[in-house]
N, CA, C and O of each residue as an XYZ file, in Angstrom:
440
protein
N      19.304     29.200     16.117
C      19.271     28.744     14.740
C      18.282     27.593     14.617
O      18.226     26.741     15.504
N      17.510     27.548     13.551
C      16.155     26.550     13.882
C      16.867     25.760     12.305
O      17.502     26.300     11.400
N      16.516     24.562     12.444
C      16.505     23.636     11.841
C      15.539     22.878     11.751
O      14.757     22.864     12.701
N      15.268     21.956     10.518
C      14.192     20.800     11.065
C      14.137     19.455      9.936
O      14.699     20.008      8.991
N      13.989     18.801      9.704
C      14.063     17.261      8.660
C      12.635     17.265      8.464
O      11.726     17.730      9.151
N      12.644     16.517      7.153
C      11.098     16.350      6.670
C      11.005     14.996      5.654
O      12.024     14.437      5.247
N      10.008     14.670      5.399
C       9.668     13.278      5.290
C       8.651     13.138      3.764
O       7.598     13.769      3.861
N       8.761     12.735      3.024
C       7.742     12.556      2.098
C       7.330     11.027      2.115
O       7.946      9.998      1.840
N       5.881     11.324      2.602
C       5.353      9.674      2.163
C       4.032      9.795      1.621
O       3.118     10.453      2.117
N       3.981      8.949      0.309
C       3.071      8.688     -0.657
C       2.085      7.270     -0.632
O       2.233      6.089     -0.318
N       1.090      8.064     -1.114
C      -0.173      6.251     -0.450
C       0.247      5.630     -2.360
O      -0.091      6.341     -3.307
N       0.557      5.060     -2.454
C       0.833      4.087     -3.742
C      -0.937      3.770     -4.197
O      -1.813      3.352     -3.440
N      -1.049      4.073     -5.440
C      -2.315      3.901     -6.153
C      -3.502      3.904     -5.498
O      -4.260      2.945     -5.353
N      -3.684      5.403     -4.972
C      -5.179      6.001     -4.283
C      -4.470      7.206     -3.792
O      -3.296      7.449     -3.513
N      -5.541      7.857     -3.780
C      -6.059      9.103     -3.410
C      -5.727      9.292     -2.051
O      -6.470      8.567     -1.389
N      -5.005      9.889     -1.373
C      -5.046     10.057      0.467
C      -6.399     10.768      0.839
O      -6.879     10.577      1.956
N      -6.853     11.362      0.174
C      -8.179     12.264     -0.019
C      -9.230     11.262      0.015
O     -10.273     11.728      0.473
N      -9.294     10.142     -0.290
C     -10.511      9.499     -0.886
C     -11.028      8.638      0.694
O     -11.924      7.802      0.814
N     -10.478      8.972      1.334
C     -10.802      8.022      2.745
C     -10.292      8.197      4.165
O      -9.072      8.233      4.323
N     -10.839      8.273      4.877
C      -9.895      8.609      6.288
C      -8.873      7.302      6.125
O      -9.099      6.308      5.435
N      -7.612      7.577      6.992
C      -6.675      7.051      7.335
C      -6.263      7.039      8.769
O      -6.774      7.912      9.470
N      -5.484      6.262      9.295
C      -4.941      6.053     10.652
C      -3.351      6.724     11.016
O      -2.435      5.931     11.236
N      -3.176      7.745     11.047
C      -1.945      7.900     11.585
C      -1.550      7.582     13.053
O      -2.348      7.836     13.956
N      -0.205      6.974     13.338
C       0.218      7.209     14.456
C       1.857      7.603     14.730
O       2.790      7.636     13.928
N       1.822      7.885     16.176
C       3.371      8.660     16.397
C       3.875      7.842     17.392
O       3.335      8.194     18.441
N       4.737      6.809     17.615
C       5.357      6.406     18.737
C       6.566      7.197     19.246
O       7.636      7.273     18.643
N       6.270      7.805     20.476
C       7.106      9.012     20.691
C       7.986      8.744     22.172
O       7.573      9.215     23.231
N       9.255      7.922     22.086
C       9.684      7.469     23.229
C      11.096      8.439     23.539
O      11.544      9.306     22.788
N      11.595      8.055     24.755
C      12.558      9.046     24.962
C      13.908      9.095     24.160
O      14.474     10.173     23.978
N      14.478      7.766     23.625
C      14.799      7.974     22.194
C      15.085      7.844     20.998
O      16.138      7.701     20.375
N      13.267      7.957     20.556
C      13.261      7.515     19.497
C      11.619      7.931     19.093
O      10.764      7.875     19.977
N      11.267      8.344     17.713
C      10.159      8.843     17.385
C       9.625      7.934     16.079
O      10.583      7.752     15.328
N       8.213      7.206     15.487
C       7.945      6.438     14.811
C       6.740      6.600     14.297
O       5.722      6.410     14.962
N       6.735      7.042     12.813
C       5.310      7.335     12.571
C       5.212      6.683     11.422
O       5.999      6.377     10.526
N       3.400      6.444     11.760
C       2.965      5.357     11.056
C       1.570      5.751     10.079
O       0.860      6.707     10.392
N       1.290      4.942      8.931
C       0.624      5.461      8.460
C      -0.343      4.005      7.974
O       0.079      3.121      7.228
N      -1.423      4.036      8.478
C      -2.472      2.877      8.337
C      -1.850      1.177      8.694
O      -2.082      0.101      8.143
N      -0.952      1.571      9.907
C      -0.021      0.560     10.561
C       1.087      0.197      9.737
O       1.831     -0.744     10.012
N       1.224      1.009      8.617
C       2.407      0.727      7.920
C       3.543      1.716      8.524
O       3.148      2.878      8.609
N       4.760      1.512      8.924
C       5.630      2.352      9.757
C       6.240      2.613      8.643
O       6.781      1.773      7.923
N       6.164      4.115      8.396
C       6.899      5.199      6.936
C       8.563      5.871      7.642
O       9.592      5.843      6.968
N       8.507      6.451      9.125
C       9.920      6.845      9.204
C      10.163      6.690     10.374
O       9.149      6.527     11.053
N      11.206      6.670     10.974
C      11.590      6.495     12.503
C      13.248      7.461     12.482
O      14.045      7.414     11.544
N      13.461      8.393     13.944
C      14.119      9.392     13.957
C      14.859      8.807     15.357
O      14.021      8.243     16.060
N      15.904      8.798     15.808
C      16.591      8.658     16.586
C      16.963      9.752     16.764
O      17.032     10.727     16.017
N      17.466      9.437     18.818
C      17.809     10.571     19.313
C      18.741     11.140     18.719
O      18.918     12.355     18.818
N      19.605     10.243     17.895
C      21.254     11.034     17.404
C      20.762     11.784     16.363
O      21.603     12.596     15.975
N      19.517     11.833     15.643
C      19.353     12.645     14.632
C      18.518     14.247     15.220
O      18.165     15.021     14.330
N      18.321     14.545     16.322
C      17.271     15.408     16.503
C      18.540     16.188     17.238
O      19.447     15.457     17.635
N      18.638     17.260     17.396
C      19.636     18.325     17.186
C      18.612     19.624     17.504
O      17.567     20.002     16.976
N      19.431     20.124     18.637
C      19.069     21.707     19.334
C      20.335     22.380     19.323
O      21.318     21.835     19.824
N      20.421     23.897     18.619
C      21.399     24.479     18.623
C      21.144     25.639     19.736
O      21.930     26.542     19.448
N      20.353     26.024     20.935
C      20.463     25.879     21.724
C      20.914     25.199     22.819
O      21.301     25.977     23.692
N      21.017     24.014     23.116
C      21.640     23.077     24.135
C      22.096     21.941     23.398
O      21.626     20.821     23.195
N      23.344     22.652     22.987
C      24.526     21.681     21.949
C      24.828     20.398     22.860
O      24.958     19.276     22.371
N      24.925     20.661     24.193
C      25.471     19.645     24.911
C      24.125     18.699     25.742
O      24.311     17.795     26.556
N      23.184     19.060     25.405
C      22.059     17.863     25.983
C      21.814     16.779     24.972
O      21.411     17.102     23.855
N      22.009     15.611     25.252
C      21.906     14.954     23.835
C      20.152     14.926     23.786
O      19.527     14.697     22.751
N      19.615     15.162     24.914
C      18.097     14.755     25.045
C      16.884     15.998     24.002
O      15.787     15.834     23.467
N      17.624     16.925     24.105
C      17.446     18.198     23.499
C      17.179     18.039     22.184
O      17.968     17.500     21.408
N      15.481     18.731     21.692
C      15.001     19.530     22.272
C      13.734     18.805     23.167
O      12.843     19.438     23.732
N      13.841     17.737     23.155
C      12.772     17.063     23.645
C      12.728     16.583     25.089
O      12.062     15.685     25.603
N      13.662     17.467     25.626
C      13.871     17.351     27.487
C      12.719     18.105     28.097
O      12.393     17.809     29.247
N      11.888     19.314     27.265
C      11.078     20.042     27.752
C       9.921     19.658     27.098
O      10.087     19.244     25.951
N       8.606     19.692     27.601
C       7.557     19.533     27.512
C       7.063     20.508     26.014
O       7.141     21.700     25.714
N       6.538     19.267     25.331
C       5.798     19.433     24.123
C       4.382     19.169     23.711
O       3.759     18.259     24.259
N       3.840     19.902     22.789
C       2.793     19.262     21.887
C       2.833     19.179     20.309
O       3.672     19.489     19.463
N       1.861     18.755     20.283
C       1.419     18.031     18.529
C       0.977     18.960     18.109
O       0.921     19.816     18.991
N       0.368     19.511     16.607
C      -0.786     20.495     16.454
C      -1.176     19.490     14.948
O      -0.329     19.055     14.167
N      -2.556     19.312     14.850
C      -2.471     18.681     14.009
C      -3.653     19.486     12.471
O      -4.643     18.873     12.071
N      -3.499     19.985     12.255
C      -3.835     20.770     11.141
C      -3.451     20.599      9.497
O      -2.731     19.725      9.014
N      -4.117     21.652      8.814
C      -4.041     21.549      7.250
C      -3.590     22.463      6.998
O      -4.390     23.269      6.522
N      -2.265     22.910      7.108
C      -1.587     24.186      6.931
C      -0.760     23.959      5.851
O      -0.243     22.853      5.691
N      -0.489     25.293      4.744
C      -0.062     25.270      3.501
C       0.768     26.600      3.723
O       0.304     27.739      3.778
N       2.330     26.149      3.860
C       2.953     27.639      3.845
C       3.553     27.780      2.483
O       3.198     26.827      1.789
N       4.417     28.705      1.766
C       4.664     29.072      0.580
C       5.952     27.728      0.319
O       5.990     27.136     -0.759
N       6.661     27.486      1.143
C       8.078     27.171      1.341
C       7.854     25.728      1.673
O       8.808     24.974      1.863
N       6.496     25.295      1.753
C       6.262     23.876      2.267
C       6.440     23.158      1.933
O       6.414     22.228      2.740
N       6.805     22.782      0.434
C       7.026     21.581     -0.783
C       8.764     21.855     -0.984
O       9.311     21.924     -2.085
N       9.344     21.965      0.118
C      10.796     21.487     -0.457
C      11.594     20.582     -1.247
O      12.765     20.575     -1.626
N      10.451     19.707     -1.395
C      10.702     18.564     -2.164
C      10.664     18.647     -3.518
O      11.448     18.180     -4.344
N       9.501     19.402     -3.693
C       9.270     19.797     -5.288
C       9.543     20.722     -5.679
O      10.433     21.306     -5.061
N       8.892     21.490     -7.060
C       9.226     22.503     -7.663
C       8.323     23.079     -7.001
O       8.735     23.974     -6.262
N       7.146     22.872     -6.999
C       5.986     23.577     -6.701
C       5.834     24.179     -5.217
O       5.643     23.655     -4.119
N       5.991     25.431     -5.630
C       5.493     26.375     -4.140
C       4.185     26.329     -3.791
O       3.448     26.079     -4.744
N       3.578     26.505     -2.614
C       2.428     26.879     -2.113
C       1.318     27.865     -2.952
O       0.136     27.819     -3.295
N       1.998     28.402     -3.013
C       2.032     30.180     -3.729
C       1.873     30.068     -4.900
O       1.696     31.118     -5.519
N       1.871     28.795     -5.651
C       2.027     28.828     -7.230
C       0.519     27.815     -7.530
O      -0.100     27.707     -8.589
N       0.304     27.329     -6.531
C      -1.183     26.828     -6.795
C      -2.090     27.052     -7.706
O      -1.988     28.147     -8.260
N      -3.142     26.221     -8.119
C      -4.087     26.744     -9.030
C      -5.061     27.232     -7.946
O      -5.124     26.675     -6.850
N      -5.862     28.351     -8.303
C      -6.626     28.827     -7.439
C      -7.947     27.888     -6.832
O      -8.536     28.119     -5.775
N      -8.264     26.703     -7.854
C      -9.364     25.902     -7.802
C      -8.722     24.995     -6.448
O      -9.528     24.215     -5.941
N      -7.300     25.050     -5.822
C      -7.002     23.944     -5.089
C      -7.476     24.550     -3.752
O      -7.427     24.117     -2.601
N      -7.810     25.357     -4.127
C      -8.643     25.803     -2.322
C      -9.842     26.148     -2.366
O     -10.071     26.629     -3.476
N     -10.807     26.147     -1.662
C     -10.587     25.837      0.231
C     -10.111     24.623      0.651
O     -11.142     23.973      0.818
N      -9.229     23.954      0.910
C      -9.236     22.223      1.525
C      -9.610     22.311      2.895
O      -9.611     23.289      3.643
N      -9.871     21.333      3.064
C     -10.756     21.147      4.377
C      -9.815     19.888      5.151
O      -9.040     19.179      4.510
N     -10.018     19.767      6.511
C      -9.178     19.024      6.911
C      -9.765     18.036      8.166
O      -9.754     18.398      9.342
N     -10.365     16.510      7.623
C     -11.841     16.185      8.828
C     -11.038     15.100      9.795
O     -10.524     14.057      9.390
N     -11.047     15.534     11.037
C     -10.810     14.002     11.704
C     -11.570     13.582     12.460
O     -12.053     14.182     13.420
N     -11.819     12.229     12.036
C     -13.218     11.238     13.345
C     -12.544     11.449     14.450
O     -13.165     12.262     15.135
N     -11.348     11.030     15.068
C     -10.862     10.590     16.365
C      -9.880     10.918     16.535
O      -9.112     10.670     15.606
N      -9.352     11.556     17.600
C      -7.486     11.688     18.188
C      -7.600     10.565     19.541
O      -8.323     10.589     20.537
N      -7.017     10.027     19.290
C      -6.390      9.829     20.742
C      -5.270      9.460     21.412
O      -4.333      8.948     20.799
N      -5.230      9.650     22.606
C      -3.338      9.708     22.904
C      -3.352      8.438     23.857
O      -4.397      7.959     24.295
N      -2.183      7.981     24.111
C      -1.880      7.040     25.027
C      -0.912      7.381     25.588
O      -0.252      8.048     24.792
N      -0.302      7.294     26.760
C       0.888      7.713     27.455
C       1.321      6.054     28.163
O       0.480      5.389     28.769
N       2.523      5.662     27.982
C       3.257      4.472     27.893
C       3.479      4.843     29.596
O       3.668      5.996     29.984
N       3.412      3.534     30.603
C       3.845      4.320     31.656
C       5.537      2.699     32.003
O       6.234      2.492     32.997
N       5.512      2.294     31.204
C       6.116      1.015     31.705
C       7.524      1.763     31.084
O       8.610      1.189     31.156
């Protein structure tokens, strides 16, 4: 059974479009923190992250090796928040394009 939580965060008076931005993810064993132009928008504790596969690992699902994918993906069902489906778009809202200067990762070893 898949589950998952989701987050709405809004840039207050501007465009997210109008400028690159800085995201980051502090991703510790438990506890997850993401940030948006060093402003910290949400943070997830282990007690909130839930595998209905391994009911009894509290570490689960994040005991096994993961990645990020970081893309501009638009599914129909994606705006749970709003009224507005994917699917209901004006046709002028595409192609979007999706540019990043830089990724980079750090791995915490302390």
């Amino acid at each position: 059974m898949a589950s998952h939580l989701s987050h709405r965060h809004t840039f207050p008076d501007q465009d997210a479009a109008e400028s690159f931005h800085l995201y980051a993810l502090e991703w510790t064993a438990d506890q997850m923190k993401w940030f948006v132009d060093g402003e910290l928008c949400r943070t997830r504790n282990k007690d909130e992250w839930f595998s209905e596969a391994a009911k009894n690992n509290e570490h689960a699902p994040f005991d096994q090796p993961f990645h990020l994918i970081v893309n501009a993906a638009v599914d129909g069902r994606f705006f749970e928040w709003t009224d507005q489906r994917a699917d209901s778009l004006p046709p002028d809202a595409f192609p979007q394009i999706l540019m990043l200067d830089y990724i980079r990762v750090y791995q915490w070893t302390g």
